[in-house]
C-alpha atoms as one frame of an Amber mdcrd trajectory, in Angstrom:
protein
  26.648   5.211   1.455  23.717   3.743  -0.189  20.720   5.799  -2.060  17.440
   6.384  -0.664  16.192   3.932  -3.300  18.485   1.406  -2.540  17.647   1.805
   1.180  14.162   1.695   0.601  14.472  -1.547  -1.443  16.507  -3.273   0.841
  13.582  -1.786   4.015  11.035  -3.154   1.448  12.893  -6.588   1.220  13.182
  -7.671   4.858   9.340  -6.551   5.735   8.352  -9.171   3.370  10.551 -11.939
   4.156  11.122 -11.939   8.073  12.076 -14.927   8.075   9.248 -16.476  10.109
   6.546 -18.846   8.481   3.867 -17.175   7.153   0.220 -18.629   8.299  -2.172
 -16.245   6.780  -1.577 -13.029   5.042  -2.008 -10.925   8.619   1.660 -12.630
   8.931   2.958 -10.697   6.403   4.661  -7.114   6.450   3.387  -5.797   3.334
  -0.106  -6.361   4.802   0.751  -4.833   8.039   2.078  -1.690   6.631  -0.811
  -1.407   4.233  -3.261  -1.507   6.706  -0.982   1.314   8.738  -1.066   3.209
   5.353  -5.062   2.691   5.464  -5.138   4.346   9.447  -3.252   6.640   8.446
  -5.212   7.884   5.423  -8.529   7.577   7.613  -7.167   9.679  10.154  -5.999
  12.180   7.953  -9.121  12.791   5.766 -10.925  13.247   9.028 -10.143  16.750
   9.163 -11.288  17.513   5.299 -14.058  19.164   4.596 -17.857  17.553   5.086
 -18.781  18.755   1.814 -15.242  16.382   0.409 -17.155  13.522   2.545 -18.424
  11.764  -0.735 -15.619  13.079  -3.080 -11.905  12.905  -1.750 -12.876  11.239
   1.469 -14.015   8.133  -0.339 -11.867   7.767  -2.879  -8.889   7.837  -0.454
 -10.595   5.872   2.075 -11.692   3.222  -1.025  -8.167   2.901  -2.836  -6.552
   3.063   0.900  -8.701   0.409   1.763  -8.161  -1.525  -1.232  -4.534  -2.213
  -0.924  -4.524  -4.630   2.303  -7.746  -6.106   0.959  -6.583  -7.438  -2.380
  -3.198  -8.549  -0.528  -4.980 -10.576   1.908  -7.602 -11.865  -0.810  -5.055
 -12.891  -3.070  -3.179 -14.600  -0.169  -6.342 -16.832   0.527  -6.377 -17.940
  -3.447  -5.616 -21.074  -4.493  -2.647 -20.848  -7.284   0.151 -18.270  -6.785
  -1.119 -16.491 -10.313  -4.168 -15.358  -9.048  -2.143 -14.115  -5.882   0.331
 -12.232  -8.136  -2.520 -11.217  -9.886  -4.750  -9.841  -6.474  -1.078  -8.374
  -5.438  -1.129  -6.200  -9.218  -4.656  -4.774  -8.404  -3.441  -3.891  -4.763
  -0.371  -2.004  -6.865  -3.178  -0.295  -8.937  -5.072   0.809  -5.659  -1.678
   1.887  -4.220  -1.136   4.260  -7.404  -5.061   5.424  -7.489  -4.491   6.434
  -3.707  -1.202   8.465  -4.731  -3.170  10.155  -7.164  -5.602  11.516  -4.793
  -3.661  12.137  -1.831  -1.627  14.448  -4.438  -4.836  15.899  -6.016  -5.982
  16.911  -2.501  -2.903  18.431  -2.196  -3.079  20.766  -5.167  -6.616  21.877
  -4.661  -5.972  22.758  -0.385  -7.411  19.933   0.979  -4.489  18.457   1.889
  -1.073  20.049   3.587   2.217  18.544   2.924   2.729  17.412   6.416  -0.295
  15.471   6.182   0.360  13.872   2.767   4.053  13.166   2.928   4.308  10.772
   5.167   1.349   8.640   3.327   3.035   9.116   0.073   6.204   7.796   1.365
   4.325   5.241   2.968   2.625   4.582  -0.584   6.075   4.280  -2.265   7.129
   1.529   0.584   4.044  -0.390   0.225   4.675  -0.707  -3.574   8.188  -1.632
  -3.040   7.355  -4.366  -0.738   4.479  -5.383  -3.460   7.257  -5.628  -6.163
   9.666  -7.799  -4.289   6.361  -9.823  -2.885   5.483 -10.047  -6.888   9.217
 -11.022  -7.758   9.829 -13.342  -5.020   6.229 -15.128  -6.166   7.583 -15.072
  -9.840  10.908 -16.834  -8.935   9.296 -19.834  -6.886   7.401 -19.986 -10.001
  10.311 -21.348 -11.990
């Protein structure tokens, strides 16, 4: 029986390479399930506090936010560094949105069956970034 981890990494390898052609970066998995991990984190800071709507509420909309963005920007670039590159800043918005969603959790703003399901989400987005990254590297050779 195989670990979660090695589960997850094989989930994470087949949403990036399905196999199909990929025409622009709304083709590829890692995108789609960052933008799903964006939804979800608007929808779920819509029941925070008002007074949170210019603290937590940003930052985990921002970083959220952030992670689809620099995929698809990086997709549109013109040399596959400054994709791998744009794909390393989407990893750092993926870790700065952890870090929230868990510091709302600490201080009450955030339940665990409201920030589970993003944090896994988190850790299958940054799975899929790291076989995006290493697939990138290896054409690169």
């Amino acid at each position: 029986m195989a670990s979660r981890g090695e589960t997850v990494e094989r989930e994470a390898h087949a949403l990036t390479h399905s196999g199909s052609a990929i025409r622009s970066y709304r083709d590829l998995r890692v995108w789609q399930k960052a933008m799903e991990l964006a939804e979800r984190c608007y929808r779920a800071t819509q029941s925070f506090p008002k007074e949170e709507l210019y603290g937590a509420v940003t930052q985990i909309r921002r970083a959220a936010a952030s992670v689809p963005a620099n995929i698809a920007e990086g997709n549109g670039r013109e040399n596959r560094g400054e994709y791998i590159q744009f794909l390393r800043i989407a990893q750092g918005s993926l870790k700065e949105l952890e870090t929230h969603v868990l510091l709302s959790q600490r201080v009450g703003l955030a339940t665990g069956p409201a920030a589970e399901p993003i944090l896994a989400d988190c850790e299958l987005v940054g799975k899929m970034l790291r076989a995006l990254i290493r697939s990138l590297q290896e054409k690169g050779r």
